[in-house]
C-alpha positions in Angstrom: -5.7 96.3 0.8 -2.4 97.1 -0.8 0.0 98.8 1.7 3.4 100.5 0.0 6.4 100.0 2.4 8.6 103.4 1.7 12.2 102.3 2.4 15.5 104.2 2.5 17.8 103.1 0.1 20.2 100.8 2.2 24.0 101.5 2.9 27.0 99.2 3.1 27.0 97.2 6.6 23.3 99.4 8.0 20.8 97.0 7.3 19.0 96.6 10.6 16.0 98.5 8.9 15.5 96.6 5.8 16.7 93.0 7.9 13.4 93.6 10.3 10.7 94.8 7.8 12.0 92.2 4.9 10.9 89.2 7.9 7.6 91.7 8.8 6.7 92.1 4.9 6.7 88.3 4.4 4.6 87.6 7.2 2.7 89.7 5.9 2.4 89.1 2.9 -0.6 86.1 3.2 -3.3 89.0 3.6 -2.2 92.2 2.5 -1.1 93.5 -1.0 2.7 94.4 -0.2 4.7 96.9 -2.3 8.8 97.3 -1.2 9.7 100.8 -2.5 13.3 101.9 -2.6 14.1 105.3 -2.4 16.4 106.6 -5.3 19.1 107.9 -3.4 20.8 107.7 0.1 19.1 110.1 2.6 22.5 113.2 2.0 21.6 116.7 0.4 18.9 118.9 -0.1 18.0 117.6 -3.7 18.7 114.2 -3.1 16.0 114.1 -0.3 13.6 116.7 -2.7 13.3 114.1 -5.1 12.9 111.2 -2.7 10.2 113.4 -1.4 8.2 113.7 -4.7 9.3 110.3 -5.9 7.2 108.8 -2.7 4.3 111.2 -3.4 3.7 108.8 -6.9 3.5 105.8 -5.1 0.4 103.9 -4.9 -1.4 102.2 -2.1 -4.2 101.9 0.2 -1.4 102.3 3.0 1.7 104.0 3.1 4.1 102.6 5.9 7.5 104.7 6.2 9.5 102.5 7.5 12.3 104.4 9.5 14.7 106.8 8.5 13.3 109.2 5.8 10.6 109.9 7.8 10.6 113.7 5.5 9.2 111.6 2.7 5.9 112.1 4.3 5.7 115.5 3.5 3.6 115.4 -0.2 1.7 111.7 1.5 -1.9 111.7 2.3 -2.2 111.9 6.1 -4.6 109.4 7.1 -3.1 106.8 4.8 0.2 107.1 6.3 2.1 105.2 8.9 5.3 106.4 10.0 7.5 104.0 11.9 10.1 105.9 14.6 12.9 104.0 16.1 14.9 106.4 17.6 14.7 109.8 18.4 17.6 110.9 18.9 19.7 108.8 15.7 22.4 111.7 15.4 24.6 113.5 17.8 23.8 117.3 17.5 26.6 120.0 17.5 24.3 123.2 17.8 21.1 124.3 19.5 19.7 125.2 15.4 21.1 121.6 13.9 18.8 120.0 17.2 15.8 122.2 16.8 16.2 121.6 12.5 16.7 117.5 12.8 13.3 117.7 15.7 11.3 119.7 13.5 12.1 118.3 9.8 13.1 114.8 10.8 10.4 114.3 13.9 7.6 116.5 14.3 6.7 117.7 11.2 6.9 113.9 10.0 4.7 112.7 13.0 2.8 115.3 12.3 2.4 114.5 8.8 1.2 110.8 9.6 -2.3 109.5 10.6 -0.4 106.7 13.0 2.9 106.7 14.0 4.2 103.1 15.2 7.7 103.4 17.7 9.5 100.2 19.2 9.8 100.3 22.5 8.2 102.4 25.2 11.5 104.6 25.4 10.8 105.8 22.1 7.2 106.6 23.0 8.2 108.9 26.1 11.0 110.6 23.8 8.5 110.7 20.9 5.7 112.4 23.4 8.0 115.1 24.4 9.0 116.2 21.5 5.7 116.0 19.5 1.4 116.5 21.4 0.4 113.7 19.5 -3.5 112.0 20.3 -2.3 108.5 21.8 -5.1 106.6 19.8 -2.6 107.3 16.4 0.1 106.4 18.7 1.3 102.8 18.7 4.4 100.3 20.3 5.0 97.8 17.9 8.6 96.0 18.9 11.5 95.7 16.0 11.1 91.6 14.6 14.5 90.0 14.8 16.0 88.3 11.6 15.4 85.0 10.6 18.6 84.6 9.8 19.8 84.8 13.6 19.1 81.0 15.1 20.2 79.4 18.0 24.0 78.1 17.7 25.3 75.8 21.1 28.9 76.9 21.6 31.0 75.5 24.5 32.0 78.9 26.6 35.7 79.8 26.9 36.1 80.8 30.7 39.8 81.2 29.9 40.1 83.5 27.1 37.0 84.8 26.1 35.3 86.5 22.8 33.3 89.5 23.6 31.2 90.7 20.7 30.4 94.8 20.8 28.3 95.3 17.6 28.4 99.2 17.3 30.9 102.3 17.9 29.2 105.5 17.6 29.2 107.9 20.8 26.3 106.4 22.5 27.4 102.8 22.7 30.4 103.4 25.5 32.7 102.0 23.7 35.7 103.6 25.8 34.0 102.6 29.0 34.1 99.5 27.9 37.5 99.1 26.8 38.4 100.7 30.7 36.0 97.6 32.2 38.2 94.9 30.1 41.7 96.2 31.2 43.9 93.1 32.8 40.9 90.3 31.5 42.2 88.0 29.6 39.6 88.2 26.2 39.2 88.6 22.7 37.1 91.7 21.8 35.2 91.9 18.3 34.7 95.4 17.6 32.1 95.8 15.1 31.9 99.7 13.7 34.6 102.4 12.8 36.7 102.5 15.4 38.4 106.4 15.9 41.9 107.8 17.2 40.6 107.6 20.9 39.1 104.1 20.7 42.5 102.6 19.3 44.7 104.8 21.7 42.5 103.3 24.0 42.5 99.8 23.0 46.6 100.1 23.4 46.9 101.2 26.8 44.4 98.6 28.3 46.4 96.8 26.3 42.9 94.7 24.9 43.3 92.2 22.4 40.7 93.0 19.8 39.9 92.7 15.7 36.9 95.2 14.2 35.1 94.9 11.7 33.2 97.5 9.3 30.7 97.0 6.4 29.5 93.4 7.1 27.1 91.6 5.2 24.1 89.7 7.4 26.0 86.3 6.8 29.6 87.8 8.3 27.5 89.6 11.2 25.9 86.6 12.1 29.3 84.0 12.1 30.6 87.1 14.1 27.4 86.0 16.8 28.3 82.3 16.8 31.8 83.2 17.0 31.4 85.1 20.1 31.0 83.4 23.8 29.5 86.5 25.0 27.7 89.9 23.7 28.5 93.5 25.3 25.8 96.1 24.7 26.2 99.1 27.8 24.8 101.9 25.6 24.0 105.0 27.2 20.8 105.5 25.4 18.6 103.3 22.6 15.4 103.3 20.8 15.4 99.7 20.8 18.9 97.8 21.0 18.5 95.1 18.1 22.0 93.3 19.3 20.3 92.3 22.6 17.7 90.4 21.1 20.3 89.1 18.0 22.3 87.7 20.6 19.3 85.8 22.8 18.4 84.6 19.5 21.7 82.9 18.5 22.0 82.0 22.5 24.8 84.3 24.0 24.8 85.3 27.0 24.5 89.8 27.5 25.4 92.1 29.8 23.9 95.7 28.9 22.6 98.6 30.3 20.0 99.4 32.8 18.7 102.5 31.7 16.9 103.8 28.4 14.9 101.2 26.4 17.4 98.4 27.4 16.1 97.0 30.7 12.7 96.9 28.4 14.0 95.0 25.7 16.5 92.5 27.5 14.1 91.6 30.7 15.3 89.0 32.2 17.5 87.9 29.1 20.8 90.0 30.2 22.9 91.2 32.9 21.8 94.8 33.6 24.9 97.2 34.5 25.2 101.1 35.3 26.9 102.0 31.9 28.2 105.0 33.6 30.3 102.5 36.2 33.5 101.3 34.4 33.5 99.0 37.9 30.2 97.8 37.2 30.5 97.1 33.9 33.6 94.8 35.1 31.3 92.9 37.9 28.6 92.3 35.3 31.3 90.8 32.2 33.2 88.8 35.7 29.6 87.5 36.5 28.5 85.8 33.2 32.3 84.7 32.5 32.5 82.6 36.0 28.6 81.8 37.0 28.2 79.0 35.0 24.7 78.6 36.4 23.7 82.3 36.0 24.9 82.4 32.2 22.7 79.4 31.4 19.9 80.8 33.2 20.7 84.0 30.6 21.0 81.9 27.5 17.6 80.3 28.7 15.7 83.4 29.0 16.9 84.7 25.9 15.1 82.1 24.0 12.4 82.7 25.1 12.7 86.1 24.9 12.8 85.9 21.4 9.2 84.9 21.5 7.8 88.3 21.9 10.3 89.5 19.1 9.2 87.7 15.9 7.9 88.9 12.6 4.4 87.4 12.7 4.1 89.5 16.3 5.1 92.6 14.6 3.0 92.0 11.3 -0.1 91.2 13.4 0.5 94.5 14.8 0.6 96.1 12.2 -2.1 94.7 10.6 -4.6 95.9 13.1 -3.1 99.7 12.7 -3.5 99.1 9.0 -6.9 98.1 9.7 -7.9 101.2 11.6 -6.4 103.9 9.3 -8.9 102.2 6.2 -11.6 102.1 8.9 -11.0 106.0 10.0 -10.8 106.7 6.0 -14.2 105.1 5.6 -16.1 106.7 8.3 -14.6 110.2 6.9 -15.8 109.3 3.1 -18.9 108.3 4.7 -19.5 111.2 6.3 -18.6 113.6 3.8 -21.1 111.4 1.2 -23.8 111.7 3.7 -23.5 115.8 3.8 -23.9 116.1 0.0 
């Protein structure tokens, strides 16, 4: 079986998609033909995305596994030889009721649609996904994001005095200013990882937070940024998945994030869960882990072991079996068309 991974082509610092398949493809690699394709360009512009449509139509394989973002180069594919991975669907903040119902319908349904499975990575993403699309559940499947290989366990002695909080993402949905609020008078270091805007900086100053941020990393950077840290901050207020959770059990730092949307799901009993609506809350969580020695440990603890249900030969063994039944649901339909003639 040779299975074709379609891939976007990757942009400065936004690797979380090629970092988790890279660790699934090698796993997989001892029993399936794997073949990494590239897209040509970056995912901007009508022609850009025409040919990356086309370009993915000449592509050969038994399987064809989209794995996340152009999920529009399904569009020429052959349907029952096509898995399409969703991790989130809602990855853009929508200014119009036509640019919502045009990202739904080109990005999401007609995609899913377009797919004879479709693989999402957490059960968050499944609800979303069900609302948006009638899809059969059989072709429906939650297989977790792998975390990196690159992200091991690193002991570091915690700094109750002045400590580094690590927020890895900036965008609208990760409460970043709600955050900033929750750190005012606490003595800390926060590492902002993301563009930070006008409102986050004018923020920054009148909490008066000592911070440093940090754009267009490279794995190795994000990872020293990990080890650096004594604690990780992650009080979105909605995920797909929330990759930093799991990055930061990994390396063995403690997390306080949110306890709605797919993080409660993800963290389990790996992270101080908080109301990311609660500026207060937020506080109580960050005081918590800082001065409960006991209850930190018992959070590093459980993020190891967390990790366990994270890894890339879980996810590849996953997938395996949905690659599996797509050739066996291709056979029976060959079959049955041979036995009519």
């Amino acid at each position: 079986m040779k299975v074709c991974f379609l891939q976007r082509k990757p942009r400065k610092g936004d690797f979380s998609i090629e970092l988790c398949f890279g660790a699934v493809i090698r796993a997989l690699t001892p029993y399936v033909e794997c073949e990494l394709a590239i897209s040509k360009y970056h995912s901007n512009g009508l022609f850009r995305r025409l040919y990356n449509i086309v370009e993915a139509a000449f592509r050969q394989g038994d399987i064809y596994h989209v794995t996340g973002d152009i999920h529009y180069v399904t569009y020429l594919l052959k349907k029952k030889r096509t898995l399409l991975t969703i991790h989130d669907c809602g990855l853009l903040e929508r200014r119009s009721r036509l640019r919502t119902f045009l990202y739904q319908f080109l990005w999401i349904y007609l995609p899913a649609k377009r797919s004879g499975v479709v693989s999402v990575v957490s059960q968050t993403t499944r609800d979303e996904l069900l609302r948006l699309v009638p899809l059969n559940p059989e072709k429906l499947k939650i297989i977790p994001s792998s975390v990196s290989v690159e992200f091991v366990a690193c002991p570091k002695a915690f700094d109750v005095d002045k400590p580094k909080i690590l927020q890895v993402g900036t965008r609208p949905n990760k409460n970043v200013l709600r955050l900033i609020r929750a750190l005012e008078g606490l003595p800390c270091q926060l590492m902002l990882v993301g563009e930070l805007d006008a409102e986050h900086r004018a923020e920054l100053e009148k909490c008066h937070i000592e911070y440093d941020s940090f754009r267009d990393l490279t794995l190795g950077e994000l990872v020293r940024l990990y080890e650096a840290s004594d604690l990780v901050t992650f009080v979105s207020l909605r995920e797909g998945f929330g990759m930093p959770i799991i990055e930061a059990n990994a390396v063995g730092r403690a997390v306080v994030t949110s306890n709605i949307s797919s993080m409660p799901e993800i963290a389990g009993d790996a992270a101080c869960l908080v109301d990311p609506f609660d500026v207060k809350a937020i506080r109580q969580g960050i005081d918590r882990v800082i001065h409960d020695h006991d209850y930190r440990a018992k959070l590093i603890e459980n993020g190891y072991m967390n990790c366990a249900r994270f890894q890339p030969e879980v996810a590849a063994k996953a997938y395996l079996e949905a690659y599996s039944y797509m050739v066996s649901q291709t056979q029976q339909v060959q079959n049955t068309t041979l036995a009519k003639l």
